[in-house]
N, C-alpha and C positions, 0 to 999 in steps of 0.2 A: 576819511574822518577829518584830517586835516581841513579839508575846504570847507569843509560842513559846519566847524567847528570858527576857523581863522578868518575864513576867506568873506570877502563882501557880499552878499546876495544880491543879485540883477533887480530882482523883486520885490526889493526891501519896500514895504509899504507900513507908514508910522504918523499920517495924517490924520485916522480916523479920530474921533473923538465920539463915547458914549455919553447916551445923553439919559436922564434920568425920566422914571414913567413911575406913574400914577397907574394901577390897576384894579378893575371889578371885572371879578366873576360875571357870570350871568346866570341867573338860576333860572327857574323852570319856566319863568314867566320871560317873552322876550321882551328888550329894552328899545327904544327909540332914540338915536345916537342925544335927543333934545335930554332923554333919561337918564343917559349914560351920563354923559357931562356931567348933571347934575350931581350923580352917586358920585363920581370920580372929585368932585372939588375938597374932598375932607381926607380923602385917600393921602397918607404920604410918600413920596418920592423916595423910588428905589432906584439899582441899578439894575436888577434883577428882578424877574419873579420864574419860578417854576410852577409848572401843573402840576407836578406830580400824577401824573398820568392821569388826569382831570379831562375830560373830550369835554366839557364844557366851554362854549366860545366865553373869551376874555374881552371884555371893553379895556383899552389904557389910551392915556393922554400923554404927552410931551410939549416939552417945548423946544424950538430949534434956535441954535445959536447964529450970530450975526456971520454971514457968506464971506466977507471981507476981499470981495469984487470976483470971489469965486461961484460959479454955479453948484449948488449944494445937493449933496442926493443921498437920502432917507435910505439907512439897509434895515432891514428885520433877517437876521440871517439863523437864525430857529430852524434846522432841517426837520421840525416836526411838524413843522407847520403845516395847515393843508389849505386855507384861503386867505384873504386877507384885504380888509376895506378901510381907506380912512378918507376922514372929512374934514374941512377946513373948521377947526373949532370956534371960529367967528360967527362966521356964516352958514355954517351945517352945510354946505355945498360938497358934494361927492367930488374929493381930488382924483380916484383910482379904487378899481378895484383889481382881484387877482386872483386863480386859484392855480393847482398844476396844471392843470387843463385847457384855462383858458384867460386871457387879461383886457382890461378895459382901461381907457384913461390914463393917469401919469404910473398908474401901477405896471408891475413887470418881472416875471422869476428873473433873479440873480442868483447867480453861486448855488446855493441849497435853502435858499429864503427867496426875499423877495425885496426888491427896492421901488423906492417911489421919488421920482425926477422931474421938479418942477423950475421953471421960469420964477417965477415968485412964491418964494416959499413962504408960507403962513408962519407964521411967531409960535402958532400953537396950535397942533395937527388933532384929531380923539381917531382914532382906529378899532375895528374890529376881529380877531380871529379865529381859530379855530384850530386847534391843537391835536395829533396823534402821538402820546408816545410821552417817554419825561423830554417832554420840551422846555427848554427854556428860554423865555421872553428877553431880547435884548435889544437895544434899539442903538445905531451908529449913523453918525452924520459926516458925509466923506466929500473932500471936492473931486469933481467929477472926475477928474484925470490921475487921482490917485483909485479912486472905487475900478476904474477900467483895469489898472495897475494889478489891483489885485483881483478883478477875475480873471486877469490872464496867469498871474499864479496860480490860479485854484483848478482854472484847465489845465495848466502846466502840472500842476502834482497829480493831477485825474490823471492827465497821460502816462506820467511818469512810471505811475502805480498800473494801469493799465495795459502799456508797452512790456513794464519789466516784468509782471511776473504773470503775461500771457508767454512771453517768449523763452521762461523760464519753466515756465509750465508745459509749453511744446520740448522744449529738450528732454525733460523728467521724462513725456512721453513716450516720445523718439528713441528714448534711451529703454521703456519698458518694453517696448514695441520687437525692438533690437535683441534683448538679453530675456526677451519672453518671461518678466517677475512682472507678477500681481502685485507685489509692492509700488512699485514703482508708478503704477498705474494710478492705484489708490493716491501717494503722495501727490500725482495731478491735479485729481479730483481732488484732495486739500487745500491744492494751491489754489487752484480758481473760488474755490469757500471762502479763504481767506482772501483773495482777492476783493469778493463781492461784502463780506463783511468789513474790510479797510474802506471800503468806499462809502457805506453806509456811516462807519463810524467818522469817514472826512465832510460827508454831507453830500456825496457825488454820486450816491448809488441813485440818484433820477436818471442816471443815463447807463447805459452798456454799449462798450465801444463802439461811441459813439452817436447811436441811437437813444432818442428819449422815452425812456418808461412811463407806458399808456399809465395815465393816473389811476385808474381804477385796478391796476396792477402792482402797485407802487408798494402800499403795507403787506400784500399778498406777498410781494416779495423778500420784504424784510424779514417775514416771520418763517417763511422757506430756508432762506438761508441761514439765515441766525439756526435754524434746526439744522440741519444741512453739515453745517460748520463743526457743530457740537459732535453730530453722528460722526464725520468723518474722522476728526480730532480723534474720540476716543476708537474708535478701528484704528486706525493708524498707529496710540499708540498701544493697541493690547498688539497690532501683529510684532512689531518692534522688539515689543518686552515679554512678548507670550509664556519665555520657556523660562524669563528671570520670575514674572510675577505668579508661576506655576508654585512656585517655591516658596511664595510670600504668604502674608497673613490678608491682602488684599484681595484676593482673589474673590471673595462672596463678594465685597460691596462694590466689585467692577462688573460683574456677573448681573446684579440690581443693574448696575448703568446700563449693560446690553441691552436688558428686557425692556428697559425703559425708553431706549431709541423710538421703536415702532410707533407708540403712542404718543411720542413728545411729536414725531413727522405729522401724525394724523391732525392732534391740535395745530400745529402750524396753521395748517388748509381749513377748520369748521372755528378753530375760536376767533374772536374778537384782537385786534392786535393789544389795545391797550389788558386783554386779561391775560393775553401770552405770555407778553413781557415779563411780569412776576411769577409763574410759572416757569419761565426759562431760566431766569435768574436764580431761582430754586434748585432749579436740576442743575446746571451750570455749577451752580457752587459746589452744591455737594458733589459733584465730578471732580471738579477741581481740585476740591480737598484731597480727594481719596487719591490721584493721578498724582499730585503735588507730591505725598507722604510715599508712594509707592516707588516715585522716580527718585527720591533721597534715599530710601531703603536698596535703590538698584546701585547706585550710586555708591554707597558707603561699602555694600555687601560687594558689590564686583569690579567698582572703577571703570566701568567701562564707559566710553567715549559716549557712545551712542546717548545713554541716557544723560552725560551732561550736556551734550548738544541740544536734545529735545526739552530738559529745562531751561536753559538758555533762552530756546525759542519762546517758553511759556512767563521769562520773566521780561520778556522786551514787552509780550502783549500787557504784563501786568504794571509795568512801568510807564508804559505809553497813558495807559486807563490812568493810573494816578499823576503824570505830569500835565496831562489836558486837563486835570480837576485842580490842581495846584493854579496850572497858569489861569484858570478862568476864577478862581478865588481871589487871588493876591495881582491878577492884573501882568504877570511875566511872558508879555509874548515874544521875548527871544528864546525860552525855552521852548515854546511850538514852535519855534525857528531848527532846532536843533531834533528835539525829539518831540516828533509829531505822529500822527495816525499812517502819512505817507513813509516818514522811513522808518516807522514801528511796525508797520505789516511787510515791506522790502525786509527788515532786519529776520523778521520774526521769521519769513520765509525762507531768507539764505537761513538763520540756525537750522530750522530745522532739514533745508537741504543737507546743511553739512552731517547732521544726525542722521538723513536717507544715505549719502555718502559712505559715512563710517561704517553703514552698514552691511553698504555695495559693497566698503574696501571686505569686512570680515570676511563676508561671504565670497568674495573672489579669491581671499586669499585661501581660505579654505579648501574651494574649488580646487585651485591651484596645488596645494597639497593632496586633495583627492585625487586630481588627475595625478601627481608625480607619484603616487602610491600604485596607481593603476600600471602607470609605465613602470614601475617597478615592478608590477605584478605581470604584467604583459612581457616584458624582458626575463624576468625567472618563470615562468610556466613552462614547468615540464613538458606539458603539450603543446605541440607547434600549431601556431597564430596566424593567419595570413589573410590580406585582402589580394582578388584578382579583377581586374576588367574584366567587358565581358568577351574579350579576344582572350583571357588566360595570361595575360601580360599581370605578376607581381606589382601590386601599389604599395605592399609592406609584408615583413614576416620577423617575427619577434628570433631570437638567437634560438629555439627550438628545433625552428625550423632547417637553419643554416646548420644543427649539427646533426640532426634527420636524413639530412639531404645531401651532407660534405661536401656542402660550396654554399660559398658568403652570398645572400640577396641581395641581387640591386635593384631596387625598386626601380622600376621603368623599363629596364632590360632584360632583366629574367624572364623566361617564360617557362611555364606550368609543364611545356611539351619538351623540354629539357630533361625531364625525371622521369615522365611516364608517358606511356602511350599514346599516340593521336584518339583513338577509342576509348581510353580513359578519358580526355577532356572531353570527346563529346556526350557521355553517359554523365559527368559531374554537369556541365552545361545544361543538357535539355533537362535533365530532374532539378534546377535550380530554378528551370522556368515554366515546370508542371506542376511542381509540387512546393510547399511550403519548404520544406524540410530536404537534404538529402543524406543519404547514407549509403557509404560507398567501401567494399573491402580492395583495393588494391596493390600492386606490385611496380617495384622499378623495372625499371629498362631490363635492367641488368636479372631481373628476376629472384635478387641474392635478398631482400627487404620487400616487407607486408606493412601496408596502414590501413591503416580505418579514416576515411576522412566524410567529415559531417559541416554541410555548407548549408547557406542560404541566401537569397540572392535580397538586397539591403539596396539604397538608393542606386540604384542599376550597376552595384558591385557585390561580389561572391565574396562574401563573411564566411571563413573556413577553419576549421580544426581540423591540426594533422597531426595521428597519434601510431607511433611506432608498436605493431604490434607482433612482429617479428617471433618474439619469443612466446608469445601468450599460442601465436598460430600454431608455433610448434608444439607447446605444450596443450593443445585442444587436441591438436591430431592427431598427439599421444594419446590424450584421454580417451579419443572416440574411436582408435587403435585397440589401447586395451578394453574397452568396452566388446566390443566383440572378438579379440584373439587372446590367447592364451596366453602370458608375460613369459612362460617359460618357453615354449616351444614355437610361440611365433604363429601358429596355425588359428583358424578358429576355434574358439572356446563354444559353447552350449548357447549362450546366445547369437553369437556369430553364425554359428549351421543352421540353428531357428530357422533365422535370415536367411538365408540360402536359401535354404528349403524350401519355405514360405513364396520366394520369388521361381524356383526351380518348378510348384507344383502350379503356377498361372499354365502354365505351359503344357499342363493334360488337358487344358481343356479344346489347345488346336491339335488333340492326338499324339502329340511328342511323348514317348517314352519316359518314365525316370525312375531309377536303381537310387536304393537304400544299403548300404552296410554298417554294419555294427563289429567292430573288430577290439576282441581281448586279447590282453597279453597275458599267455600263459604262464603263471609262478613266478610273475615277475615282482611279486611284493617281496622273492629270496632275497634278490640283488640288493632290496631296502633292509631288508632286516640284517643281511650278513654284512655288509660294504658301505651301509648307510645312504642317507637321502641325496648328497653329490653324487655318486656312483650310480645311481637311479636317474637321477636326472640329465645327466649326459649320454646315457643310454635311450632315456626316451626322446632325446633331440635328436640324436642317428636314425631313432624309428622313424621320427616322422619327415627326415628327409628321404629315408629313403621311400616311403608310402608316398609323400610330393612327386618322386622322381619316377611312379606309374602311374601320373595323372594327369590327364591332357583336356583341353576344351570343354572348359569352366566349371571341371572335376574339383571338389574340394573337401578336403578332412578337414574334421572339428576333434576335439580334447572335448569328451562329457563326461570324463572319472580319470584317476587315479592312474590308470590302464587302459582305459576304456575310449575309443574313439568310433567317430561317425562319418561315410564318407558320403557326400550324396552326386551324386551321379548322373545330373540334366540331360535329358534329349542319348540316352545311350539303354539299347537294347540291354536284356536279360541275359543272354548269349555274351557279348559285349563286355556288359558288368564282371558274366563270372571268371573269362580271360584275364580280367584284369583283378579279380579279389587273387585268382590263382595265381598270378605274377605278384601279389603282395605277400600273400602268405609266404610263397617259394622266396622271395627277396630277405623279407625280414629274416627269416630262419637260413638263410644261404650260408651267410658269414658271423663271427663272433664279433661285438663290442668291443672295442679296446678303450678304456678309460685308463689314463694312464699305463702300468706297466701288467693290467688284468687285460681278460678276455672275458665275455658275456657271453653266451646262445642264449638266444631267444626265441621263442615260439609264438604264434601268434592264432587265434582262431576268428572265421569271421562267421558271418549270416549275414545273406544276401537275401532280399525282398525287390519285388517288385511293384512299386508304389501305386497303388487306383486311384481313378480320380474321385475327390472329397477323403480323401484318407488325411486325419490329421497325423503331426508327426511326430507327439503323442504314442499313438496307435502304430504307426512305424516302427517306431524307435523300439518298443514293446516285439514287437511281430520281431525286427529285425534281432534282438537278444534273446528273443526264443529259439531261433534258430543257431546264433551264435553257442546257446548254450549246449545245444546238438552238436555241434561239432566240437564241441569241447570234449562230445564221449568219448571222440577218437575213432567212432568210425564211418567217416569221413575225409579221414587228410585234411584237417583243419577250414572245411568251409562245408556249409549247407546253404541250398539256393531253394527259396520259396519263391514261385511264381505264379500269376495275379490270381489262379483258381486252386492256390494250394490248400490243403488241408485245415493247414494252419491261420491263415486267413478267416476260412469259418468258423473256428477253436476260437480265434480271439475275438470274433463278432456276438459269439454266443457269450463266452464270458462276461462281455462287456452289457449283454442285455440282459445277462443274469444278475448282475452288477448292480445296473439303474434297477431293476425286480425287487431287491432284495433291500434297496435304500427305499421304497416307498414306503405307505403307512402301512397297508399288510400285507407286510415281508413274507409274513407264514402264510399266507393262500396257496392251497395245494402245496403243503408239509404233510407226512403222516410220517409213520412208522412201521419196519420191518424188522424181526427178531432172527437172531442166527444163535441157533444152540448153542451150548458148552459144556462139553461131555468130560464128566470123572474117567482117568485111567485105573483110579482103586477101585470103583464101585459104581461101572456104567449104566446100571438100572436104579440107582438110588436118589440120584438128582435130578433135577430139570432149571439147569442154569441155562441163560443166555446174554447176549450183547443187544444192545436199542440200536438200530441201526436207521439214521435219516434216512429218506427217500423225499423226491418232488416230480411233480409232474409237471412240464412245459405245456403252452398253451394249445399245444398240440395234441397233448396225452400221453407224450411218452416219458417215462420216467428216469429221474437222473438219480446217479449214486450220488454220495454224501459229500466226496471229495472235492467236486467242483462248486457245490454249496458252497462246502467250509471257504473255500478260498476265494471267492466273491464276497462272502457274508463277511471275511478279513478284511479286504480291502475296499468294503464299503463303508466299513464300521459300525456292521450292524451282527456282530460275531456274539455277542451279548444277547442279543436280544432270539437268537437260532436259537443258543443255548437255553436260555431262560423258559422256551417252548419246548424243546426237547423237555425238558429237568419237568417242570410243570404236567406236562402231557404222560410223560410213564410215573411220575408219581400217583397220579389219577387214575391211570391204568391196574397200576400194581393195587391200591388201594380198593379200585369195582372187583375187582379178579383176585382180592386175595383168598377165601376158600379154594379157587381151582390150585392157587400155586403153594401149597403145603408141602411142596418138594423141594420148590423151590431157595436154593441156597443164598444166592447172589444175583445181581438185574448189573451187566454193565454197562457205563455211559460213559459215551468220550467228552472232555473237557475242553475245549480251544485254549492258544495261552492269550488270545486278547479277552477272554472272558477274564481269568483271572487275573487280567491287571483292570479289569472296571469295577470299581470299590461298587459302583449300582446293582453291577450282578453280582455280587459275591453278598453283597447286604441281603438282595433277594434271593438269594439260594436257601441263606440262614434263616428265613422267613417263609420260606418254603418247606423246608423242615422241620422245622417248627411248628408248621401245622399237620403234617404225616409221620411225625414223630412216631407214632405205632407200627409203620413199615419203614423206617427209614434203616430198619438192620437187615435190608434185605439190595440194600441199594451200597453198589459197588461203581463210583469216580474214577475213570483213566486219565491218569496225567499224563502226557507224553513226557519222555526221558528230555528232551532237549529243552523244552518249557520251563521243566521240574529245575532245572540247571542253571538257566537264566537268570533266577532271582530264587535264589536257595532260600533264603530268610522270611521272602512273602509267601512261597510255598509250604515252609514248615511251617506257617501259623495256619496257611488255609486247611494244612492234612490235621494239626492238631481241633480244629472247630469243629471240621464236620467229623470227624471220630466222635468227638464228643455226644453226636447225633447217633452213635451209631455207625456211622456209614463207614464202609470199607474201603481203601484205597490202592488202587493199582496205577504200576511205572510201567506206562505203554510205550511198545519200540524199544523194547532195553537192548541193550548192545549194540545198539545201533552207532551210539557215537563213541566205544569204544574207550571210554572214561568213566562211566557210571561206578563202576565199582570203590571205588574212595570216596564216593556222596554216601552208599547206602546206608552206611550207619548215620546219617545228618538226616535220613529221611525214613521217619517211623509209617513206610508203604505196608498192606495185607499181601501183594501180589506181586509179582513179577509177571509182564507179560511179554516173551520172548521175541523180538522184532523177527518177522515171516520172512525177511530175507536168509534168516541161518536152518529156516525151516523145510524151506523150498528148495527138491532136492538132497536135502540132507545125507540122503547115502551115495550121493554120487560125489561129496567133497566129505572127508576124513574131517577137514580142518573143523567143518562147522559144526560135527560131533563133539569135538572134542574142547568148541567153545558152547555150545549145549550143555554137556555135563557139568562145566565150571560153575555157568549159571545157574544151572540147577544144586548143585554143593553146596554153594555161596548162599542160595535161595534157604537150605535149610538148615545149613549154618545159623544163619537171621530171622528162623521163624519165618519163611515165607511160602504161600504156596508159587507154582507156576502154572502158568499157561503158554502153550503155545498154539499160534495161531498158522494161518496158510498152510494146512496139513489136509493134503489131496487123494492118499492112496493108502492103503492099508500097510504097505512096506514102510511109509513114513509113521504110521500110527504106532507099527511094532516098534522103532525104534529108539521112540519117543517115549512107549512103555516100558524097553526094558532100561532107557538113562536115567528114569524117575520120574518123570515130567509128570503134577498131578493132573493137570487139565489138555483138553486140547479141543480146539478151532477151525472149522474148515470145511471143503467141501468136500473131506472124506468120511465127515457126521453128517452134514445137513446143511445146503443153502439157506439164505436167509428167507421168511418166511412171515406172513400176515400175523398178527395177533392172535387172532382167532384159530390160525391152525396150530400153533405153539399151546394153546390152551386143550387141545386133542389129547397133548401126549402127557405119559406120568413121568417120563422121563429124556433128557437129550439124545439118551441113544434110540430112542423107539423111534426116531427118523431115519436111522440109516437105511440108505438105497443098496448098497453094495453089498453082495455077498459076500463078499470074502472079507471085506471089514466086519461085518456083522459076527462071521464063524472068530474073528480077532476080540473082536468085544465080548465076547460071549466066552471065551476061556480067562479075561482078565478075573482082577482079584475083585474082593468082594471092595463099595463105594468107602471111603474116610470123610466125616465131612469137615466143610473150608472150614480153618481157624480164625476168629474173630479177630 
């Protein structure tokens, strides 16, 4: 600034002298220079004329002042000019003419105009030109060795302009090229805009370094750039201010600027330059404005550097605009000495370098804090960080790793095969250069530490995370431990044996053998209930070491109850198996428990099976607790052995196909019904009572009792729906056949208890009733005693509803469980029906005399009658008549028997087969009938 400012200039050039001109238009009509003159002699002397963007060629005159032994030369330095002709105003003789293209005569481009250099110069010149753009007309008369003077300045500031901010514009380059920002780029491409626009505005943009711009290229160019400039300017500065002016109130009218880029480029290239111009100037300004107002609002609102840089830049170019209008008004050419177009576009562009600068610096410093946040994050991350060659050689690993691994990295030195295995790095290695991704469970050296390490191979280095999972492995193999074994006893639990089994039964299919046991501990629930659940539970950990310690190649007991355990037995004979259940049972029961300062026996019972191929285990498990439960009679010595053609086998094949029979849609296909008498002991010819008794028929033809029904039709859950046909079908019955049964007192019918927990059948029963209401006093419901008991509260509403009907109710099985008698007053029953186990036999046990009588006491204590059932000979009939018993069942009256032949007789007894029962019935007392 100093020099610019103090210092002498080389090129100080202060000869010129302007000379005054005379000017005419030219209108539509051309002039003949004899024309010209003429118009031009009334004209008065300016220093100036402007077109004001007028493309009309202009006639003007002058006169030249006295050479003063210098040779004189003529400038017109108008860079808007586009030809240019004059004539010696004496003699109309053609001195020169000129255009950008090409020259004749003493005419000749100078600088950004044109000068005309003569020998003898005429007193008084008339010229012609032709103007693009706001040109303005000026005419200068220089000696010749000053005019050289200053076009070697005018090159000299082309180059300077040229030189510095091509070379400033390759480093912006160089520099985006390097640090990979699109900014940077952009700012380039600014600078060369502004380059090509500073040249324009000095008068030099006819040339580009160096080379002369084809004339017919020349406006083409101006109006490119000039758009060019505008476009870049404003990108340049929305990227700059994006996230300030996001927040401003300018945002629509810069948003209008974008759209308007496209179309300002396209006029460039199809308008006219002289129509561009005010159109540029147009959008120009109002850009300006709004950038102007936008960059004070950034300014005030953020202080930040950046945006007074960038106005800086925008007030050199506004300064430069009005010092070139200043000095060309009032005549101050050392102000264009100082601030001119060449160091207003150098200025304009270092500002706004330093506003690209400010920007760099933000943003590096930024960087700069991201990276040190990164190494922050990279040094505390839990999980260990590390780059390897691809030898395994450590390039880095964050403090993770070093305490993963309890030894400090030295990047260069460490290697990978220090920690882990040689087979470890080549497994991380080839999956680092197969696959994207890799994932690796590993172990140290030492085999004491577990990681999980996940790599991927990155400019020909191994990107790694290394995560200590030590504790997680252990606690998986807990979890996947106790997923199949028991927590208490350590052995397999119920899904564990699953497993077993499941892999044990692949193995019938190459012929290998394979044994099933099922093993209870007998009344071991005492030890829980007297001594509590630790006392139990220490007990059953000695069981099942000692069960472990008879079991050899790849034998193994599961825990699937309470008590209850499974042992399955791969690739080992039946023979085999039962050695070894025998060495368990003898083991377990050998020695007592000692928990503490007690002692335990214990018992044990198994069921051994011998598994077929396709036997699910399921069906096993079943088969093998059947048997189990056999030995639990006790006679056996605590183990029963089914093998592959046992009885049991086909028992549980049928069941299970009576099962799926019974869950289809008609369950009841081949159901009927048979009748079993029930004969009065008061009065054996006066009734004709009997029992409904199910029957079915297999697809065979042969018929099955009711019992293996019932217990499929339970655990199919289809007990409801038997019932509901039973009840249905002797209703129907009783109702076609009630003249025959005028004797008839009672019809009994067994009740399931899953029937009466399904609120479906029991709604339907009531509905049933309800519509045979006129026999429903003839119909007698067996509850079984242990049903009855289970849910005392739903049963006394079910006996109180259907009484209500009428209907009579009998406690089937009584005695049975040996408790009944403390319900009987909660349950308003008609019947007792005496469970056949106190019946059968009867005189050959005293005792069960003498629980006979009680029930029967008891029975008519409570208004009830009795039946007993399972009554086979006439010895048992007598003494069943002379305890009181009113009724009695069995096949010492009459098996069960078709419908039709029950309808023969007038009474239960007129079935009897036996004589001697017969001579017994026939001296009883005379019939009493049942009480409602």
């Amino acid at each position: 600034m100093v020099a610019l400012v103090s210092w002498e200039s080389h090129y100080t050039v202060d000869d010129d002298k302007q000379l005054k001109v005379r000017v005419l238009p030219e209108t539509n009509t051309s002039l003949t220079p004899a024309q010209a003159l003429a118009g031009l002699r009334d004209k008065p002397a300016v220093t100036f004329s402007d077109t004001k963007l007028s493309e009309q060629p202009r006639w003007f005159t002058f006169d030249t002042l006295a050479a003063n032994g210098d040779v004189p030369v003529i400038e017109f330095p108008s860079r808007h000019s586009i030809d240019l002709a004059c004539w010696d105003a004496v003699t109309l003789s053609l001195l020169g003419k000129s255009s950008r293209s090409a020259s004749d005569g003493a005419m000749s481009p100078v600088k950004s105009g044109f000068a005309l250099a003569l020998d003898n110069t005429p007193s008084q010149i008339l010229c012609r030109g032709s103007f693009v753009g706001p040109a303005r007309l000026t005419v200068s008369q220089w000696p010749a060795d000053q005019l050289s003077r200053s076009v070697e300045q005018y090159h000299r500031k082309s180059g300077l302009l040229d030189g510095g901010m091509i070379v400033l514009t390759l480093f912006v380059l160089t520099t985006a090229l390097i640090n990979r920002q699109g900014l940077y780029v952009l700012f380039a491409g600014w600078l060369i805009m502004n380059l090509r626009v500073g040249a324009l505005s000095a008068g030099w943009d006819t040339q580009w370094l160096g080379q002369v711009v084809p004339a017919e290229w020349l406006l083409l160019s101006r109006s490119v750039s000039i758009a060019l400039y505008a476009v870049a300017t404003l990108t340049l500065y929305q990227t700059l201010f994006r996230k300030d002016l996001a927040r401003s109130r300018f945002v629509g009218p810069l948003q209008v600027m974008e759209w308007m880029c496209l179309p300002l480029l396209v006029a460039a290239f199809i308008m006219p330059y002289s129509m561009f111009l005010p159109l540029m100037w147009a959008v120009t300004g109002f850009g300006l404005l709004w950038m102007t107002m936008g960059l004070v609002s950034i300014i005030v609102e953020s202080h930040t550097r950046v945006a007074f840089w960038f106005a800086a830049s925008f007030a050199v170019t506004f300064l430069s605009g009005f010092a070139e209008l200043i000095s060309a008004a009032l005549g101050m050419r050392d102000l264009l000495g100082v601030v001119n177009s060449v160091t207003a576009a150098l200025a304009s562009s270092l500002l706004a370098a330093l506003a690209v600068a400010e920007q760099m610096r933000l943003e590096t410093e930024k960087r700069i804090a991201a990276q040190a946040e990164l190494q922050h994050a990279y040094e505390a991350m839990p999980v260990g960080l590390f780059t390897l060659d691809v030898y395994g050689q450590f390039l880095s690993a964050n403090p993770a790793v070093d305490k993963m691994l309890g030894l400090a990295i030295v990047p260069g030195r460490t290697r990978w095969k220090q920690f882990f295995a040689d087979e470890v790095w080549r497994q991380l290695h080839d999956q680092v250069h197969s696959a994207d991704d890799a994932e690796l469970e590993i172990q140290n050296r030492e085999g004491t530490r577990r990681f999980l390490v996940r790599a991927t191979l990155a400019r020909s280095r191994i990107e790694g995370v290394l995560q200590d999972i030590t504790e997680q492995a252990k606690a998986t193999e807990q979890l996947k431990f106790m997923a199949n074994n028991d927590p208490l006893t350590k052995i397999f639990n119920r899904r564990g044996i699953e497993r077993m089994f499941d892999t044990a039964a692949v193995q019938l299919a190459g012929g290998k053998p394979l044994a099933l046991a099922y093993l209870d501990l007998d009344r071991f629930k005492l030890i829980n209930d007297l001594f509590g659940h630790n006392a139990g539970d220490e007990v059953l950990k000695q069981v099942c070491e000692r069960i472990s310690m008879m079991l050899a190649g790849g034998q193994q007991v599961g825990r699937v109850g309470g008590d209850e355990f499974v042992i399955v037995m791969p690739d080992t004979t039946i023979p085999l198996a039962s050695l070894i259940c025998r060495g368990i049972v003898d083991r377990i029961s050998a020695t007592p428990y000692r928990v503490g300062d007690k002692a335990f026996h214990v018992r044990g019972s198994i069921g051994l099976i011998e598994v077929s191929r396709g036997m699910p285990m399921k069906d096993a498990i079943s088969t093998a607790d059947r048997a189990c439960r056999e030995a639990k009679g006790g006679h056996s010595e605590g183990l029963v052995v089914y093998e592959r053609n046992a009885s049991a086998f086909h028992e549980r094949e049928a069941e299970l196909n009576l099962v799926a029979r019974l869950a289809a849609p008609n369950a009841t296909d081949g159901m009927f019904l048979e009748m079993q008498p029930i004969m009065s002991l008061k009065a054996p010819a006066a009734s004709l009572n009997f029992e409904v008794l199910l029957r079915m028929r297999d697809p065979d033809g042969n018929v099955m009792a009711a019992g293996p029904i019932i217990s499929a039709a339970e655990k199919s859950g289809r007990a409801g729906v038997i019932d509901r046909w039973v009840l249905a079908t002797t209703l129907a019955w009783i109702a076609q056949n009630a003249e025959s049964l005028t004797n008839t007192q009672f019809v009994c019918m067994n009740l399931s208890g899953a029937s009466l927990n399904d609120e479906s059948f029991v709604q339907d029963t009531f509905d049933l009733l309800a519509r045979y209401v006129h026999i429903t006093n003839k119909l007698c419901l067996e509850i079984t005693e242990s049903v009855a008991l289970h849910d005392l509260d739903n049963t006394r509403r079910f006996i109180d509803q259907v009484r209500n009907f009428g209907v009579k109710v009998a406690l089937d099985d009584f005695g049975a469980g040996y408790t009944s008698f403390s319900y009987l007053k909660e349950l308003p029953a008609d019947v007792l029906k005496i469970d056949g186990n106190f019946i059968v036999n009867i005189n050959a046990h005293p005792a069960n005399v003498a629980i006979v009588e009680a029930i029967v006491s008891l029975a008519v204590n409570l208004g009830m009658k009795t039946i007993a059932e399972w009554a086979e000979d006439s010895a048992t009939v007598q003494t069943l008549a002379d305890i009181g018993v009113d009724y009695v069942q069995g096949y010492a009256i009459a098996r069960s028997m078709a419908p039709e032949k029950l309808l023969s007789g007038q009474s239960s007894a007129a079935f009897i087969a036996d004589d001697d029962v017969a001579k017994l019935v026939a001296s009883l007392g005379s019939a009493r009938p049942l009480a409602a």
